[in-house]
C-alpha positions, 0 to 999 in steps of 0.5 A: 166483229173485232176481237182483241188479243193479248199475249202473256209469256205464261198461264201464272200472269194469265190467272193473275190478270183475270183474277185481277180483272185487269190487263195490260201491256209489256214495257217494250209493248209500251215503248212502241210509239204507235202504241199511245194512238191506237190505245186511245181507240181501244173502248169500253166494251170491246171485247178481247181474248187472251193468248198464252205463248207458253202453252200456244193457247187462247183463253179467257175471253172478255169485255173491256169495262175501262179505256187503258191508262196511258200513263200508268202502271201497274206493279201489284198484279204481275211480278214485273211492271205492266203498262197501259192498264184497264180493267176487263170482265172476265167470260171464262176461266184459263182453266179452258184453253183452245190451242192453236191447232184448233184456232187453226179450225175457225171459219175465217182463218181456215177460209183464208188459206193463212196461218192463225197468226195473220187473222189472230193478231198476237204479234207484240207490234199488234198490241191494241189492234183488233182482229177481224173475226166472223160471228160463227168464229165467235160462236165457236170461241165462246162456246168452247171458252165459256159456256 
């Protein structure tokens, strides 16, 4: 299955974005001239996960519920300007987090003998590029994330 993720530099932008219910992208993730093509394959009920470099942790999983707006910005959720935006359906709160050590854990990535980061694409090159995960990846994600 195919699970997007998205990286904030820290939990404040992190709680404002789900409570929000929206996300988007840094101005330099935006500048990336692959960046347009590839959000335009980014649909309505995917789901993505987000990632918080701070704290090294993923939270907050959810469904897309609108394709990104690729020429638009927001200036009103996040103290600076963010680009790309789309709405999201929260799963789960930032109050539960999963470290990195832990991802490390996950079936595929532990089966793969690679570093989390090489099967969760948090990479700033890899905005809007989904990750390939296993159904019990999911399992173990969702059920430590939001129920």
């Amino acid at each position: 299955m195919e699970l997007y993720v998205f990286s904030s530099s820290n939990l404040t932008n992190i709680w404002a974005g789900v409570g929000a219910r929206r996300w988007g992208i840094s101005a330099k993730q935006a500048q990336n001239p692959k960046t347009p093509t590839k959000a335009k394959a980014f649909r309505v009920g995917a789901l993505g996960i987000l990632y918080c470099t701070a704290t090294k942790s993923f939270m907050a999983p959810f469904f897309v519920s609108s394709t990104p707006q690729a020429s638009a910005s927001v200036q009103d959720v996040w103290p600076e300007e963010w680009w790309f935006p789309f709405s999201i359906q929260p799963l789960g709160s930032p109050a539960r987090q999963m470290d990195t050590n832990q991802i490390s854990k996950l079936p595929s990535v532990a089966a793969s003998g690679k570093t989390w980061n090489h099967i969760l694409f948090v990479q700033p090159d890899f905005v809007f590029q989904p990750s390939t995960i296993t159904d019990a990846d999911w399992e173990i994600l969702y059920t430590n994330l939001v129920s």
